[in-house]
C-alpha positions as CSV (number, residue, x, y, z in Angstrom):
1,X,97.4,170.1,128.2
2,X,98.6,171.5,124.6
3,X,96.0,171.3,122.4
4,X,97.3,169.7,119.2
5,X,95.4,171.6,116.2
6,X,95.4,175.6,117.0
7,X,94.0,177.7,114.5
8,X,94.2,181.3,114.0
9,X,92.3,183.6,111.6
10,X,93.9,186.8,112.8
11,X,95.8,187.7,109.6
12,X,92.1,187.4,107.9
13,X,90.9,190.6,109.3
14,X,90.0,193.4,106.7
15,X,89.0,190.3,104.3
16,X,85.8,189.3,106.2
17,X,83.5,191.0,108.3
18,X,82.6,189.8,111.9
19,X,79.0,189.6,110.6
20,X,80.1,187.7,107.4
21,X,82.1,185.0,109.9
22,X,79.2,185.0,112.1
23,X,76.9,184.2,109.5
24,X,79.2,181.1,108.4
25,X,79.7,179.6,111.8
26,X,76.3,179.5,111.9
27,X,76.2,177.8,109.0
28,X,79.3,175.9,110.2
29,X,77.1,174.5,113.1
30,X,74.5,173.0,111.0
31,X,76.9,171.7,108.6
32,X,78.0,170.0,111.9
33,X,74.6,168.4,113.2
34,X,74.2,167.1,110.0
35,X,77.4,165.1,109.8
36,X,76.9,163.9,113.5
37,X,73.4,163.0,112.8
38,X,74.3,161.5,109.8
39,X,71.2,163.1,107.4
40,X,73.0,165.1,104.7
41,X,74.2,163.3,101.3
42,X,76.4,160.5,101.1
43,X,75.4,159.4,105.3
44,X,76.6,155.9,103.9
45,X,80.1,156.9,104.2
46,X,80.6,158.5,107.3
47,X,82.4,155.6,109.0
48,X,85.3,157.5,109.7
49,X,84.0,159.6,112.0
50,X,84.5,157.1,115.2
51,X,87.2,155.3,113.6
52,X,89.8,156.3,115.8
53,X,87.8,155.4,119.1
54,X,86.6,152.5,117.9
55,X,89.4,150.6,116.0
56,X,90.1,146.8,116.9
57,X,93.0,145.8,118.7
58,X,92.8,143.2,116.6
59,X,93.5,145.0,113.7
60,X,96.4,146.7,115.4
61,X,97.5,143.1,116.6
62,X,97.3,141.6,112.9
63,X,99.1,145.0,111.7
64,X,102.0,144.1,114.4
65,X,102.4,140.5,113.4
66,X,102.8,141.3,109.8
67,X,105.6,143.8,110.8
68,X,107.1,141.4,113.0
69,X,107.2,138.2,110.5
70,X,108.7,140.8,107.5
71,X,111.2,142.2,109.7
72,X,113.3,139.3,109.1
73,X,114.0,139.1,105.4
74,X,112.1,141.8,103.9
75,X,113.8,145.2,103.0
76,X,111.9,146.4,100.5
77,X,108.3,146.9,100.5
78,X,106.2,148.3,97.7
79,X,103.1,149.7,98.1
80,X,100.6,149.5,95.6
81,X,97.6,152.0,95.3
82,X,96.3,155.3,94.0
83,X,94.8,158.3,95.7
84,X,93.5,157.7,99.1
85,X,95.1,154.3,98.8
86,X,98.7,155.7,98.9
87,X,98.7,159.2,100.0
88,X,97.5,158.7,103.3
89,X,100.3,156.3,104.1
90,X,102.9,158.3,102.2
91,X,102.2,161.8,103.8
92,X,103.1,159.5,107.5
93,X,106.1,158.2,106.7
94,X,107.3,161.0,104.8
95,X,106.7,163.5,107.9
96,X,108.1,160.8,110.5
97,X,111.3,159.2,108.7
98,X,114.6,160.7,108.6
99,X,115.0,162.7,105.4
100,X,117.9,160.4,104.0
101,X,116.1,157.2,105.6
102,X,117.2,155.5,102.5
103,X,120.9,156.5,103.5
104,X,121.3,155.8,106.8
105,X,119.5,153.3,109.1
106,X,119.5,150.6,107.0
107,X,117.8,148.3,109.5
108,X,114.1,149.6,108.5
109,X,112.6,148.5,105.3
110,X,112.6,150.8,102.5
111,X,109.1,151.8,101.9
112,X,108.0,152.6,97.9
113,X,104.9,152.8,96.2
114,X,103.7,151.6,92.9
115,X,100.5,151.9,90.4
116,X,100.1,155.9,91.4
117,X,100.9,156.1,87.8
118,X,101.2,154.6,84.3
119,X,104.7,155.3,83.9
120,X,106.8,152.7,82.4
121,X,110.0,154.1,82.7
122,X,108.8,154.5,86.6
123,X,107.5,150.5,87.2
124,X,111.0,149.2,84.9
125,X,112.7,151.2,87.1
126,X,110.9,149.5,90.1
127,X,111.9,146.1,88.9
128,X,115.1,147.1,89.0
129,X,115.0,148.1,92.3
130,X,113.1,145.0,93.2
131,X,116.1,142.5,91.8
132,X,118.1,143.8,94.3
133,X,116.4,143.7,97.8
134,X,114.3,140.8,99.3
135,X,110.6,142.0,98.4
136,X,106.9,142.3,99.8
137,X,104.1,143.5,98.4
138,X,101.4,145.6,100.1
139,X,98.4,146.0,97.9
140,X,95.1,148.4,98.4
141,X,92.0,148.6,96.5
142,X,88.5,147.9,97.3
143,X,87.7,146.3,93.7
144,X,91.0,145.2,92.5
145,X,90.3,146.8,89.2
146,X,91.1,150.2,88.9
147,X,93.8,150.5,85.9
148,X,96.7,152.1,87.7
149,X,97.2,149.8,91.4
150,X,95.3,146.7,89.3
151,X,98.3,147.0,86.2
152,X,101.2,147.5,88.9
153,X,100.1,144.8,91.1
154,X,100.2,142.3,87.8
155,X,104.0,143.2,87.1
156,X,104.5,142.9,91.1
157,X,102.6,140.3,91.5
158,X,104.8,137.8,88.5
159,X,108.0,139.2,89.6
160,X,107.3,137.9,93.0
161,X,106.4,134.8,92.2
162,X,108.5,133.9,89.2
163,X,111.6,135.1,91.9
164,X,110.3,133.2,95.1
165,X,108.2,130.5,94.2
166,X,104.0,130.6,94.1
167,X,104.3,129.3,98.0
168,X,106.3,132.3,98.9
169,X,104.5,134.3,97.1
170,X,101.3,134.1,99.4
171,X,103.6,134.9,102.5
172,X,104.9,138.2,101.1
173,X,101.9,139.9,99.5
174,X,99.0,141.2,102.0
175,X,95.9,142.7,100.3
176,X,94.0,145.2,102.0
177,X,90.3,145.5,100.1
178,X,86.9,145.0,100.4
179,X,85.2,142.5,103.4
180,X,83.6,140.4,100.8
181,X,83.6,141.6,97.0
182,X,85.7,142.7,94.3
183,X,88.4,141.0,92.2
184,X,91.1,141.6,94.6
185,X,88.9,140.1,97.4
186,X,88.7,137.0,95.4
187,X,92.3,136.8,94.5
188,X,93.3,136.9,97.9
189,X,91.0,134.0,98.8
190,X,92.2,132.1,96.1
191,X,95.5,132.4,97.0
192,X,95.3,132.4,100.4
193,X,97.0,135.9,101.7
194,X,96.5,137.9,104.2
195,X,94.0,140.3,104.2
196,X,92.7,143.3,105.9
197,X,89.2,145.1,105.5
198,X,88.4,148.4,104.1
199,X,85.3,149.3,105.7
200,X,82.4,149.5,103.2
201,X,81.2,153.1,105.0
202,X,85.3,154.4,104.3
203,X,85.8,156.3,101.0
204,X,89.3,156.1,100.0
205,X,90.7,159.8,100.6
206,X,89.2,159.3,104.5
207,X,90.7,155.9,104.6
208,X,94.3,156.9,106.5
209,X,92.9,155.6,109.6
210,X,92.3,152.2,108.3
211,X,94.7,149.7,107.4
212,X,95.1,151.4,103.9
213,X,97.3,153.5,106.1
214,X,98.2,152.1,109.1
215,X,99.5,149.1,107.8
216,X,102.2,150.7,105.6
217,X,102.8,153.2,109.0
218,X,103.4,150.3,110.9
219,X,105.9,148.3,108.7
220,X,107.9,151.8,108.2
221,X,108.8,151.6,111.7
222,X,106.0,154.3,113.0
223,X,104.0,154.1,116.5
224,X,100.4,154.0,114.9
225,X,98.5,153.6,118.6
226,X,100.2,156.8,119.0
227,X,98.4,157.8,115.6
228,X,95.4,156.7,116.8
229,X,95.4,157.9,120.2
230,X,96.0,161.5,118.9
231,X,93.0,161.3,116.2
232,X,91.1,159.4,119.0
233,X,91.5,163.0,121.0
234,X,90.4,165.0,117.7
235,X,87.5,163.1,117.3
236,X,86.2,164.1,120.9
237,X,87.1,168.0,120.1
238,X,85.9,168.1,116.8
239,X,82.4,167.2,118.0
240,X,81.8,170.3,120.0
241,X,79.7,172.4,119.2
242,X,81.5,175.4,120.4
243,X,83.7,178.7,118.4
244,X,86.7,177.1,119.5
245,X,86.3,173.5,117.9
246,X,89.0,174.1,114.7
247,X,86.7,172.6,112.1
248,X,84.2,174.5,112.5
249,X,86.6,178.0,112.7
250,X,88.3,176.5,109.7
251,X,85.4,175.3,107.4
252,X,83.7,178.5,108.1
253,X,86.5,181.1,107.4
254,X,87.9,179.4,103.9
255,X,84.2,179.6,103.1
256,X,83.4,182.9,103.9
257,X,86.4,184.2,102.3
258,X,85.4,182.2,99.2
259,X,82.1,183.9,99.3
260,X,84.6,187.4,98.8
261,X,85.5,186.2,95.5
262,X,88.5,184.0,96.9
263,X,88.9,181.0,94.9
264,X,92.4,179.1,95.4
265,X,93.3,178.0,99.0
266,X,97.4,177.0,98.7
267,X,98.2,174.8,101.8
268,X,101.8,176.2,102.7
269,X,104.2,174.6,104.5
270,X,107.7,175.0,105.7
271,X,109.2,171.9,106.6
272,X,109.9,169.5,103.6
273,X,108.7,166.6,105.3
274,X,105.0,168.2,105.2
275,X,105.0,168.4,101.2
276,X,102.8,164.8,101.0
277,X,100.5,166.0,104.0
278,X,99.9,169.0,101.2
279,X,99.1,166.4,98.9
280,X,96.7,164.4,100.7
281,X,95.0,167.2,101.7
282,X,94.7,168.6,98.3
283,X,92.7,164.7,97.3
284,X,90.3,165.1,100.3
285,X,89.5,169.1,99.8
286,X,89.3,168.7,95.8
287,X,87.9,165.6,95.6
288,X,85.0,166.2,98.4
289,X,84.2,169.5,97.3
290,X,85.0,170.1,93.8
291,X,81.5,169.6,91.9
292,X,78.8,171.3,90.7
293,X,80.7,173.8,89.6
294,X,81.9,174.9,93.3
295,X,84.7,175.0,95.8
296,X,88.4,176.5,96.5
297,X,90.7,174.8,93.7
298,X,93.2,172.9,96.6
299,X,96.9,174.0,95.9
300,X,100.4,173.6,98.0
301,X,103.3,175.2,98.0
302,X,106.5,174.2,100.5
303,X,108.2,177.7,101.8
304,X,111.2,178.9,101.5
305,X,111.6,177.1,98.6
306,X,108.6,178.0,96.7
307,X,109.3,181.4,97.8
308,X,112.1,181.9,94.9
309,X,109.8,180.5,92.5
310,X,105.9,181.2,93.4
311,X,107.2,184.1,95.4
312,X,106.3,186.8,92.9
313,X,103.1,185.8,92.1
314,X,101.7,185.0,95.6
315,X,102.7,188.3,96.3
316,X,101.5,190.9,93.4
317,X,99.5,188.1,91.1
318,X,95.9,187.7,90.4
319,X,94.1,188.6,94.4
320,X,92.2,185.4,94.0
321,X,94.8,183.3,96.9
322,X,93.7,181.8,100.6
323,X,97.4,181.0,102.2
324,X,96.7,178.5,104.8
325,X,99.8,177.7,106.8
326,X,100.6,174.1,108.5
327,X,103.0,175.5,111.0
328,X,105.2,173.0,113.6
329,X,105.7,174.9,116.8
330,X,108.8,172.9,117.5
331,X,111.5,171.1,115.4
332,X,112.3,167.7,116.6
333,X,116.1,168.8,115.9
334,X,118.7,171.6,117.1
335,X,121.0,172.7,114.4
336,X,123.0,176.0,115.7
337,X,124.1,178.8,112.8
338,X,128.3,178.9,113.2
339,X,130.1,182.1,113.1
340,X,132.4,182.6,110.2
341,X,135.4,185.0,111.2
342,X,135.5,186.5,107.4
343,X,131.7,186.7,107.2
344,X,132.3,186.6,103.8
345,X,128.5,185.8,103.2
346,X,127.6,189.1,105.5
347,X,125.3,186.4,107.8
348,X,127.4,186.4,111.5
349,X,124.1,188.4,112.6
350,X,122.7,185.0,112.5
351,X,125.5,183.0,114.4
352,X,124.8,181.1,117.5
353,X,120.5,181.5,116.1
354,X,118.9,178.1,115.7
355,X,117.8,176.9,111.6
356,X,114.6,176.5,113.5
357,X,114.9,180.2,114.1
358,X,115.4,181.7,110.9
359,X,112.7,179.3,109.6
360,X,110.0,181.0,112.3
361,X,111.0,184.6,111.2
362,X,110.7,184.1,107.2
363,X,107.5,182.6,107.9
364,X,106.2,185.6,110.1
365,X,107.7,187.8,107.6
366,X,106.2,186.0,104.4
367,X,102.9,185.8,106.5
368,X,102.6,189.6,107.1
369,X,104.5,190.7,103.3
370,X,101.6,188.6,101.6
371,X,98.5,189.8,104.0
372,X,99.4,193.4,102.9
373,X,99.6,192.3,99.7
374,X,96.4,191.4,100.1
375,X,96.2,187.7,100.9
376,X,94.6,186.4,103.9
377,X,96.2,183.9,106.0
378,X,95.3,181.2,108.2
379,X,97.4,179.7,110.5
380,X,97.3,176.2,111.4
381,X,99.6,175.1,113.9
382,X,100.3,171.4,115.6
383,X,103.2,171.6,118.2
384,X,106.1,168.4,116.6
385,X,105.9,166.2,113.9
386,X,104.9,162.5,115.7
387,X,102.6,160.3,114.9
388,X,100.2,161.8,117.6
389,X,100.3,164.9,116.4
390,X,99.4,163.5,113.2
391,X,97.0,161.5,114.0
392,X,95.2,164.6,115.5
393,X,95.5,166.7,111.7
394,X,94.3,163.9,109.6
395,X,91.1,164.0,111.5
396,X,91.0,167.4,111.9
397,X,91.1,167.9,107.8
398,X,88.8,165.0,107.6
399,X,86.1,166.3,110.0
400,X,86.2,170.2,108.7
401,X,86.1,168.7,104.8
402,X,82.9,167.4,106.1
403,X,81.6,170.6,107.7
404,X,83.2,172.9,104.7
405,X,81.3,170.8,102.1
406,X,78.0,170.9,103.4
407,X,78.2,174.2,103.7
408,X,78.5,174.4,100.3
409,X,75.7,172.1,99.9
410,X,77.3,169.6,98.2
411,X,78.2,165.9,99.0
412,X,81.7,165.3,100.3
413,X,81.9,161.6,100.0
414,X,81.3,161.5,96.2
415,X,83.4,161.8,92.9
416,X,81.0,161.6,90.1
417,X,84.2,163.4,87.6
418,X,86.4,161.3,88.3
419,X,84.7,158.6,86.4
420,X,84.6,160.2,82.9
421,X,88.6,160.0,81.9
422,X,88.1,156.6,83.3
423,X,85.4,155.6,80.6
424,X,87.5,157.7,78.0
425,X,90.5,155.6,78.9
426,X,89.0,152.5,78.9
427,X,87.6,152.9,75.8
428,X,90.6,154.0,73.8
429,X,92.7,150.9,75.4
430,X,90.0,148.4,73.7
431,X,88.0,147.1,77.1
432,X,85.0,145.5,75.6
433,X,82.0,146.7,75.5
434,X,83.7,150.5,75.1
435,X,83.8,149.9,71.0
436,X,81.5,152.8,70.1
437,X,82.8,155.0,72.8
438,X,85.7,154.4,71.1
439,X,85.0,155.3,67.9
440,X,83.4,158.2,68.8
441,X,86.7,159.8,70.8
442,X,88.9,158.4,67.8
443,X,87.5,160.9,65.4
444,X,88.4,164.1,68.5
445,X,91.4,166.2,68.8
């Protein structure tokens, strides 16, 4: 059978010694026993680790009725959340839809997403969007209060109601939040919608698994048993404690190349349809690991386009860059180069060559021009885009954030920094009980 995550650390050689690898498998391994035996920090939020095995069918069955009931009347659904709340979701149906899936196949819901932001001009221009489709409303948060999701779902929220009536209302917004708390949790009680959980032992950015993503998956069109059968399989792999399990080779060669003085990983990858996968990943790697004045700064880049614009530097800047490569060993398409009689553009060396083709060699050729420049790759490699496939990387990336941060000794399932601009913020809007905060940032910059 194919195994779905391969990783190779080949075109790290010359970067690392075998000794220096050695020395962080080791390390590696015991990063591993203390996920698995739950000891290290932050143990109270390692529900995600037997997610996949051990998800309800009668979340799945809920998740299917939901589809089913807003299949016929709802084409546009917006999804309102930020971080782990959206990106999960968004990365899925970005990967699996049709590129134009706005233009053609008209039959599937359009899937958007809201409260990622604070931009006006972006939530008018939702509205407007909204007053022309027939609307639902997914909405995620665990406490119903953070600014961004918590002002979006207010506008959503009154233009849903105000457009189908309060009784409507309850039928076409689902909240998925906390079991039992939370502002959001008690709106939804109060007005009676539909609800799924967010496991307590869940942080958002390891959260795809859950109905934060698999609901959105699901109402896209997407096959999200397949999703979880393939991270079901991961799981099992990612618990051995052998050389070969691709956490463990991963977490331990990003950090023993940022022990060498390496300090920005950029996730690379050359299918468009990958670019939100690079963005997820970015939230769980910087998010899990980026305190106490540690860990690889997460970046992406999506070849060959970034090629004629981050090109240059990749290749002669600053040697401070990890490449890791998310390659696809097949394309779910066949697109054939034609030959052009004039060859006017000097490419008939290409005709009858697959795109798919072309796209392998530049990234062999970028891959070995960028090593001897000095930058060492890893190669990642799942063999399509489906939702197995999928399935299988989230928890891949989940499990080797978990080994790669207790490496470094810090814990993975906190975000400590993330709450200062959120104190800043609310004190410059005027939240009560922020007024000397406030006066104090008033008189900086």
């Amino acid at each position: 059978m194919e195994r779905t995550v391969n990783i190779d650390i080949k075109a790290t050689a010359g970067f690392v010694s075998d000794a220096d690898l050695s020395r962080y498998e080791s390390l590696a391994f015991k990063a591993l026993d203390i996920l698995e035996d739950g000891s290290g920090r932050g143990s109270d939020f390692l529900g995600w680790m037997d997610l996949p095995s051990k998800t309800d069918e009668s979340i799945i069955s809920n998740i299917e009725s939901i589809v089913k009931d807003w299949r016929r009347d709802i084409n546009l659904i917006v999804v309102t959340g930020i971080g782990g709340s959206y990106l999960g979701a968004k990365s899925a149906i970005d990967a699996l839809s049709h590129s134009f899936r706005n233009n053609i196949g008209k039959d599937l819901p359009q899937i958007v997403f809201a409260g990622q932001n604070l931009s006006e001009e972006y939530h008018a221009e939702l509205l407007d969007l909204m007053k022309e489709r027939s609307v639902a409303c997914v909405v995620v948060s665990k406490s119903g209060t953070t600014t961004e999701p918590a002002v979006a779902f207010r506008i959503i929220k009154s233009y849903i109601e105000e457009t189908y009536g309060r009784a409507e209302a309850v039928r076409r917004v689902v909240a998925v939040t906390d079991e039992s708390r939370g502002a959001l949790k008690g709106l939804a009680d109060k007005e009676g919608y539909r609800t799924f959980v967010i496991p307590d032992n869940v942080g958002g950015r390891f959260s795809v698994l859950t109905p934060v993503g698999l609901l959105p998956i699901a109402l896209a069109g997407f096959d999200i048993r397949a999703l979880i059968n393939g991270a079901a399989g991961m799981e099992q792999i990612c618990r051995e404690r052998s050389s070969e399990n691709p956490a463990i080779k991963y977490a331990a060669i990003r950090n023993a190349l940022y022990s060498k003085g390496k300090k920005i990983e950029l996730l690379v990858t050359y299918n468009p349809k990958l670019q939100y996968i690079a963005e997820w990943w970015k939230q769980l790697f910087g998010e899990s690991e980026g305190k106490e004045g540690l860990g690889l700064f997460p970046a992406s880049v999506n070849f060959t386009a970034d090629l004629h614009s981050m090109g240059q530097y990749i290749q002669q800047g600053e040697r401070t860059l990890i490449e890791t490569v998310v390659s696809v060993k097949r394309s779910n398409r066949s697109l054939e180069i034609p030959l052009d009689e004039e060859n006017s553009d000097g490419l008939n060396f290409l005709a009858g060559k697959s795109m798919d083709d072309c796209n392998k060699m530049a990234e062999l050729g970028t891959k070995i021009a960028h090593y001897d420049g000095g930058v060492p790759n890893i190669l990642i490699e799942i063999p399509s885009i489906n939702e197995f496939n999928l399935g299988a990387l989230y928890y891949f990336f989940e499990k080797a954030c978990g080994v790669s941060a207790y490496i470094l000794n810090v814990n993975p399932f906190d975000q400590p920094g993330v709450e200062e601009y959120k104190v800043n913020m609310f004190a410059l809007l005027g939240k009560p009980g922020f007024e000397s905060k406030a006066n104090e940032l008033k008189g900086r910059f």
